[in-house]
C-alpha positions in Angstrom: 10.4 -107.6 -28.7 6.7 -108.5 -29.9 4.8 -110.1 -26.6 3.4 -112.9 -28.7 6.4 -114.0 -29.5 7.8 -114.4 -26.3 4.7 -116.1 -25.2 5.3 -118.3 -27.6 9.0 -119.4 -26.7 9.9 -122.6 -24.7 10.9 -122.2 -20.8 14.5 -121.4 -20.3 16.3 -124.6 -19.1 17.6 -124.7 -15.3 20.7 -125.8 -14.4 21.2 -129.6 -13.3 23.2 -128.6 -10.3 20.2 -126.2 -8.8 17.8 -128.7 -9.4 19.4 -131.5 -7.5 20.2 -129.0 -4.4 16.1 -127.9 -4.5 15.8 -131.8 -4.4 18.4 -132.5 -1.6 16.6 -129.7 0.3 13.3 -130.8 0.1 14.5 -134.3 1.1 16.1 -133.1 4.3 13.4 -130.7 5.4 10.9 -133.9 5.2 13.5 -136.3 7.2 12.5 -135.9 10.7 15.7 -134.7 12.9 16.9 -136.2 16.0 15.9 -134.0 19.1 19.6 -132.2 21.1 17.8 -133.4 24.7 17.7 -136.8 24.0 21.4 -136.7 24.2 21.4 -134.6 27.2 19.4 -136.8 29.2 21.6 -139.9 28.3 24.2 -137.9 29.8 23.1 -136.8 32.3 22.4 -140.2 33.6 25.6 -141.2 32.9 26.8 -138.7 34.9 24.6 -139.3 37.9 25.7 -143.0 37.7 29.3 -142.0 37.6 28.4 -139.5 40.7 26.9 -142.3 42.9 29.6 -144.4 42.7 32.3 -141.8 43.4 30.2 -141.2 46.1 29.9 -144.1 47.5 33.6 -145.0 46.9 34.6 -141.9 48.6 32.0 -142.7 51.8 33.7 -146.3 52.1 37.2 -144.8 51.9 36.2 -142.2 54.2 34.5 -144.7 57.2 37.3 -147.1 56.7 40.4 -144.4 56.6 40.1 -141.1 57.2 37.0 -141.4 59.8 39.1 -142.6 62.6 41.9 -140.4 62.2 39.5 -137.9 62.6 37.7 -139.2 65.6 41.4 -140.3 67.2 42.4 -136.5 66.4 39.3 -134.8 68.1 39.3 -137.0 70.7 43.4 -135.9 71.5 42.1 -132.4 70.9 39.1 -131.9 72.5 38.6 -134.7 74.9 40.2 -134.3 78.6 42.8 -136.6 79.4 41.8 -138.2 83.2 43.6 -137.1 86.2 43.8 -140.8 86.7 42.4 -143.9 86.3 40.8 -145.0 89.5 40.5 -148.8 90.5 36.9 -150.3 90.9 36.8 -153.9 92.4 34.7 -156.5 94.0 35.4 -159.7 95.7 33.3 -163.5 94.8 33.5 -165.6 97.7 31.0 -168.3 96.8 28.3 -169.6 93.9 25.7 -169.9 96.5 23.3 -172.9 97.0 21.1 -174.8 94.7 17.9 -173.1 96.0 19.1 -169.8 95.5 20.7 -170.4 92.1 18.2 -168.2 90.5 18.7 -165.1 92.6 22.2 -166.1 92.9 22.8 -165.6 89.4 20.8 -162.1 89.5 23.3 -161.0 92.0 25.9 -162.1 90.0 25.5 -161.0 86.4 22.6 -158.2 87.1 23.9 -157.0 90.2 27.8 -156.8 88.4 26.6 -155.3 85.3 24.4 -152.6 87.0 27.4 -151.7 89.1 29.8 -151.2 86.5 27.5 -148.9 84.6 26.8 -147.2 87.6 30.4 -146.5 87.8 30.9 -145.7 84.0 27.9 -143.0 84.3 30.2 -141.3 87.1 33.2 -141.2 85.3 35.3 -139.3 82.9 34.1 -141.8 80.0 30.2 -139.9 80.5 31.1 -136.3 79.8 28.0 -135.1 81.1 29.5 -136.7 84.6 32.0 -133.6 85.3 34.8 -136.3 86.6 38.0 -136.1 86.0 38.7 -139.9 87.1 38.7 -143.0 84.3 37.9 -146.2 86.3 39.0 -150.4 85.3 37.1 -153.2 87.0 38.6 -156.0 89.0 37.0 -159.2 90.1 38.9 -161.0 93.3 37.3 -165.0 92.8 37.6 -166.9 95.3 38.9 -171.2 93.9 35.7 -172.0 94.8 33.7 -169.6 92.5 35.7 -169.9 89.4 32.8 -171.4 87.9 29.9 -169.1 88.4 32.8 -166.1 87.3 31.7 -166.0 83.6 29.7 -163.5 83.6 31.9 -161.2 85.4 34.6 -161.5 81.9 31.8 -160.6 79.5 31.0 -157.5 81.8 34.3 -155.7 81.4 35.9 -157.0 84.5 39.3 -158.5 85.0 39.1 -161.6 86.8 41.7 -162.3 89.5 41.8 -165.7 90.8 42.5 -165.5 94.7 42.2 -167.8 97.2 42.7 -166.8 101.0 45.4 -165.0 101.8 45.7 -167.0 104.7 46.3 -170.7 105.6 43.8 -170.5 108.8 45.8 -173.5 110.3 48.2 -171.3 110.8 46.5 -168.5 112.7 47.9 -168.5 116.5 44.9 -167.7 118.3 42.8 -170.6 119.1 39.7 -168.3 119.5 40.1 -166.7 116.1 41.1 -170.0 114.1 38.4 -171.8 115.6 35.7 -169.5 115.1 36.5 -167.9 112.0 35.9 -170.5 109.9 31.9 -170.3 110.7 31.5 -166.5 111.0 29.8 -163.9 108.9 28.7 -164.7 105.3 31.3 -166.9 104.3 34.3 -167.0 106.9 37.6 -166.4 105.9 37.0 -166.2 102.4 35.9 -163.0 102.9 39.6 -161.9 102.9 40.1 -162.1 99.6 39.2 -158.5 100.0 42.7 -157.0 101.1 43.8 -158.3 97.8 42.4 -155.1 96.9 45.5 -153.6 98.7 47.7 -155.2 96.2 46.7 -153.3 93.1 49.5 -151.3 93.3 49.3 -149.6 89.9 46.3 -147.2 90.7 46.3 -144.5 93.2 43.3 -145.2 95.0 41.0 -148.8 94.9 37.5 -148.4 95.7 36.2 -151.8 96.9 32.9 -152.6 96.3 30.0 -154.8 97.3 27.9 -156.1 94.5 24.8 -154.5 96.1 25.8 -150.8 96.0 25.2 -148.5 93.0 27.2 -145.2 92.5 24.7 -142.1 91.8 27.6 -139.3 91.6 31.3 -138.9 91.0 33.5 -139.4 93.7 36.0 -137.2 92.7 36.1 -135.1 95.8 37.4 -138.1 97.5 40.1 -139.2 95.1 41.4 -135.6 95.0 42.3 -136.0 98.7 43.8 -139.2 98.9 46.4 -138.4 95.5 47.5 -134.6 95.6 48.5 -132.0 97.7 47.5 -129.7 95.3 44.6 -126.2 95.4 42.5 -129.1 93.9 43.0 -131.2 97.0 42.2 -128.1 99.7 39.1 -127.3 98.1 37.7 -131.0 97.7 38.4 -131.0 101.9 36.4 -128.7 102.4 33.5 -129.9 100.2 33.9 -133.5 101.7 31.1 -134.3 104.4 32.6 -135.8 107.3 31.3 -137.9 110.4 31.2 -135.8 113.6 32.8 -133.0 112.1 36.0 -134.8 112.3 39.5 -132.9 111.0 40.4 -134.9 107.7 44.5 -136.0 108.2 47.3 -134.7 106.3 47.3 -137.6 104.7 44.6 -140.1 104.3 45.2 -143.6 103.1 41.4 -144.9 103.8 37.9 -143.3 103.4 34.8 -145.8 104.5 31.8 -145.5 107.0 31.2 -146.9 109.9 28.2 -149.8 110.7 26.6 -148.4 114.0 23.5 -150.5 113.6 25.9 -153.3 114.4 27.0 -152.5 118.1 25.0 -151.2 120.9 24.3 -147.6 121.8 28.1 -145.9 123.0 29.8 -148.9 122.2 33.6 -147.0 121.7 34.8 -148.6 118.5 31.8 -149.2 115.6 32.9 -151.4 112.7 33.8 -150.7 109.4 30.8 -150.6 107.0 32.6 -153.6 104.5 30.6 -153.0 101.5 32.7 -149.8 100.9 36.0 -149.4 101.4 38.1 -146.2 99.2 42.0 -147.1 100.3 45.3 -146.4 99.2 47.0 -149.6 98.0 50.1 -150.9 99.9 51.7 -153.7 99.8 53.0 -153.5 103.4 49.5 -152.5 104.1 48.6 -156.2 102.6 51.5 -158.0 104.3 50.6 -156.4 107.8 47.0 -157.4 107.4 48.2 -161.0 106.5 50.4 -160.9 110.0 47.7 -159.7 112.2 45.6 -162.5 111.3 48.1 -164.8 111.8 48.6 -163.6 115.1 45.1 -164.2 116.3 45.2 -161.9 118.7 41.4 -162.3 119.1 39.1 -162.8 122.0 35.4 -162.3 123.3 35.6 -159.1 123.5 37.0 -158.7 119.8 40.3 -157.7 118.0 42.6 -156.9 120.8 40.3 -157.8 123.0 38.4 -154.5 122.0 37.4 -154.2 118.4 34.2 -156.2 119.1 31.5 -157.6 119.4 29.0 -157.2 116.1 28.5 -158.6 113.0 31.2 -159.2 110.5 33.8 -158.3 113.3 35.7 -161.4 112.6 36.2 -160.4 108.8 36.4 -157.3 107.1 34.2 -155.2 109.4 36.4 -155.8 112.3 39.6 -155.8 111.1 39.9 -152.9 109.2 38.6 -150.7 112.3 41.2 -152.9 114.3 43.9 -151.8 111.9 43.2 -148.2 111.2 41.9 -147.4 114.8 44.7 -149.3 116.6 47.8 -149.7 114.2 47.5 -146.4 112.1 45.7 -143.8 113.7 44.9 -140.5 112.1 45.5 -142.4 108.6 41.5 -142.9 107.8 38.4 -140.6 107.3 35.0 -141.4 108.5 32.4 -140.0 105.8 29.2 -138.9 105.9 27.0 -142.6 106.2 24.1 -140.1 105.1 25.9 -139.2 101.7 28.3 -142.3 101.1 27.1 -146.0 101.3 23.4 -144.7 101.9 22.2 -147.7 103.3 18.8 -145.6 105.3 19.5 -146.9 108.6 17.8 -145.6 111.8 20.7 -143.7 113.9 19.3 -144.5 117.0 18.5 -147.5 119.2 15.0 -149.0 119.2 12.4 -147.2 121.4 11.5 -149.8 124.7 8.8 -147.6 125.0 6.5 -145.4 122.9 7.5 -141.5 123.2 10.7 -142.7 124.5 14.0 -140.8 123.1 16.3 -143.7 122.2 20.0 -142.6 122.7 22.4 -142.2 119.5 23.8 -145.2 118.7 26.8 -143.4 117.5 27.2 -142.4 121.4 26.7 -138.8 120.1 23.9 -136.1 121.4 22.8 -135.7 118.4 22.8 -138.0 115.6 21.1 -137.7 111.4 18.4 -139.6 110.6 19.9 -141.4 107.2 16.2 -142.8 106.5 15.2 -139.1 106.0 17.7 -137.3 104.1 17.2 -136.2 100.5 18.5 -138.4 97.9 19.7 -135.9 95.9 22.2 -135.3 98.5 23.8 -139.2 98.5 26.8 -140.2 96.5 26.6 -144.4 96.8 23.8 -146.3 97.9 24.2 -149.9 99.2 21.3 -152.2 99.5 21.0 -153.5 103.1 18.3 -153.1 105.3 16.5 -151.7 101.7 17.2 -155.4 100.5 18.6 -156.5 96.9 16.0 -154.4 94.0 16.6 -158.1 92.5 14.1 -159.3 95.7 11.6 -157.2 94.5 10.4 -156.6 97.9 11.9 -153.7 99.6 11.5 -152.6 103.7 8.2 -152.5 104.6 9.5 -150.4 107.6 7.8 -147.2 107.5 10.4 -145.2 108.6 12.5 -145.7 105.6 9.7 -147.3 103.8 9.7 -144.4 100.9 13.8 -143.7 100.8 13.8 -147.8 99.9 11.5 -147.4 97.0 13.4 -144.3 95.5 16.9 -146.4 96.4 15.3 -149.1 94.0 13.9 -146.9 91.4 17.8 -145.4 91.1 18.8 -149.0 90.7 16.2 -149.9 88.1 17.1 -146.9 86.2 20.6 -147.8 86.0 19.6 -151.0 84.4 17.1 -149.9 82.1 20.0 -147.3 80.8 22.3 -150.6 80.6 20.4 -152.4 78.9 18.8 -149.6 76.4 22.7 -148.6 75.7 23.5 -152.2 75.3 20.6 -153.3 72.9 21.5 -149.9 70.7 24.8 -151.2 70.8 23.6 -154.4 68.6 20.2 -152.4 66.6 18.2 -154.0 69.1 15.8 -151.6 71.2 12.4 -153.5 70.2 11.7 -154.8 74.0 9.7 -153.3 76.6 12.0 -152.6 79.8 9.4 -150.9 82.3 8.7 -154.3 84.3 11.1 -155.9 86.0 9.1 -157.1 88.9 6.1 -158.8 88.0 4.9 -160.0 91.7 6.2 -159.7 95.3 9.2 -162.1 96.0 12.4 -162.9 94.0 11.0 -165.4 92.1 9.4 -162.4 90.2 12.4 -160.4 88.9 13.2 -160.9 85.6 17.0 -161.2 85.2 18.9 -159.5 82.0 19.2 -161.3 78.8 22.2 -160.2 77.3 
């Protein structure tokens, strides 16, 4: 073929159909394409969305259900049942008078609360404790005092209502029925106490002024008084005893004596009433109730012996009259060192300087309770230290510095009260570090809770 004549020819025709595909093509490559992450990212937050909610959902299913059959399951597991539960209780005689309503009611509600967590510290309910022992409150009121008892019902405690378990009229001793009435810190009243006697569902009741504070378990003492068994041996032997006395087979009373009360060799000391660890009896309650009746009660005491010191018309006098007469060999004497501390001298006053005053427990030798080491002591009872809600403790020197580490316990106890207390309702904002701010009761500064 000549070259000029194919120069020379038209262009071949393309087909229609390639044509409109070259055109479709070059439309789509200039469209601009959505970008694949866009969707990703919407579903990713869809996803998220859907996982917090599941989440959430599960958490509240989990808190409200399946939480607490947990918990109710460890706690069967791994939490130690109590050997028992131990009885705690103390007794309300009175409201006090108008010008001491305001230390009144620190007694009351400050002095009940920091007792009770005293207790709770020692106990089975603080693992870190070691006890074995669970513990209930009790409140014995008194008629007269129902309506100061409030507090007492917020605290924890049961509230008993109980008036004397005697009608004084009746008592057959004129000495006794006369005098009784005007004795002590609140007469008979006071025996509202042997109701504690009467709580006949616990193995052991320890009674308890409101002015004594538990630092360590007591379990050693509740071991005794329940079994017979290897755990009962060894708790005798770690038990500290007064005069190295033999404990009995059987002991249905633990309690210390008051020797500051009576004079030096006096043969029967009172019972220290602001600590009593007994075996509740009802026969032990109805003989208490007849013995009163009786009267038998003159100057020289119960029996014409159990006497003559403070308190010996009451409790103090008639518990030694009833274990030391009635049922001897029954009770233990502890330690007054180590139980219901109260740092009292153990001998009588000098008459002269660089004089040796004889023991006023009759003995040769006798411990000095205003120096022992506090580490050593189980309960503590302010006494002679006075209430910490005085805010003025002895200024004797002798026992000067035990009194200001016997508060400090105390005031610890109620700053870990109240701290526990406040967590308890997302509140632990306020400063607890003064609780005296001056010298005299009219300084303290009661709870608010």
């Amino acid at each position: 073929v000549c070259p000029t004549t194919i120069r020379n020819q038209p262009p071949p025709l393309v087909s229609t159909t390639i044509m409109v595909r070259i055109a479709t093509g070059l439309s789509r490559q200039k469209r601009p394409m959505a970008k694949p992450c866009c969707y990703v990212r919407f579903l990713l937050i869809i996803a998220s969305l859907a996982f917090v909610l599941m989440l959430s959902l599960s958490h509240r299913i989990y808190t409200r259900e399946i939480e607490p059959l947990l918990l109710h399951h460890q706690y069967n597991i791994y939490q130690p049942q109590p050997k028992a539960t131990i009885a705690y209780a103390v007794s309300l005689t009175g409201c006090g008078a108008k010008d001491e309503a305001v230390n009144k009611a620190a007694a009351l509600t400050d002095g009940a609360a920091v007792l009770k967590h005293s207790i709770h510290l020692s106990s089975i309910q603080n693992p870190e404790s070691g006890s074995k022992y669970d513990y209930k409150m009790y409140a014995f009121v008194h008629p007269e005092a129902i309506h100061c008892s409030g507090p007492f019902t917020k605290l924890g405690y049961e509230v008993l209502i109980r008036d004397t378990p005697v009608n004084i009229t009746e008592i057959r001793g004129d000495f006794l029925r006369e005098r009784l009435p005007k004795s002590g810190c609140c007469g008979e009243k006071e025996f509202i106490k042997l109701y504690a006697y009467t709580l006949l569902d616990y193995p052991v009741v320890v009674h308890l002024d409101l002015d004594t504070l538990i630092l360590r378990p007591l379990d050693d003492l509740f071991d005794v008084m329940i079994d017979d068994s290897d755990a009962s041996s060894l708790a005798r032997n770690k038990i500290p005893v007064m005069h190295d006395a033999e404990i009995p087979k059987k002991v249905d009373a633990m309690f210390t004596r008051d020797y500051n009360s009576i004079n030096a060799g006096d043969k029967h000391a009172g019972v220290q009433g602001g600590f009593l660890v007994i075996r509740p009896s009802q026969e032990a309650f109805d003989e208490y109730v007849q013995i009163i009746l009786e009267g038998n009660f003159n100057g020289g005491g119960w029996g014409g012996q159990y006497g003559f010191y403070w308190g010996v018309f009451q409790i103090q006098g008639l518990c030694a009259y009833f274990y030391d007469h009635f049922h001897p060999e029954t009770s233990l004497e502890l330690n007054r060192c180590v139980y219901n501390l109260m740092a009292d001298s153990p001998r009588e006053e000098p008459k002269t300087d660089g004089f040796q005053s004889r023991c006023l427990d009759g003995k040769d030798g006798c411990e000095d309770c205003q120096k022992v080491d506090l580490a050593t002591a189980k309960t503590i009872h302010f006494t002679l230290c006075r209430k910490p809600w005085m805010c003025h403790s002895s200024t004797k020197t002798n026992r000067k510095e035990l009194c200001k580490k016997l508060h400090h316990e105390w005031f610890r106890v109620r700053k870990d009260f109240e701290l526990t207390e406040r967590a308890k309702n997302g509140n632990t904002s306020r400063d607890l570090k003064d609780f005296c701010r001056g010298d005299g009761p009219q300084f303290y500064v009661p709870m608010e809770l």
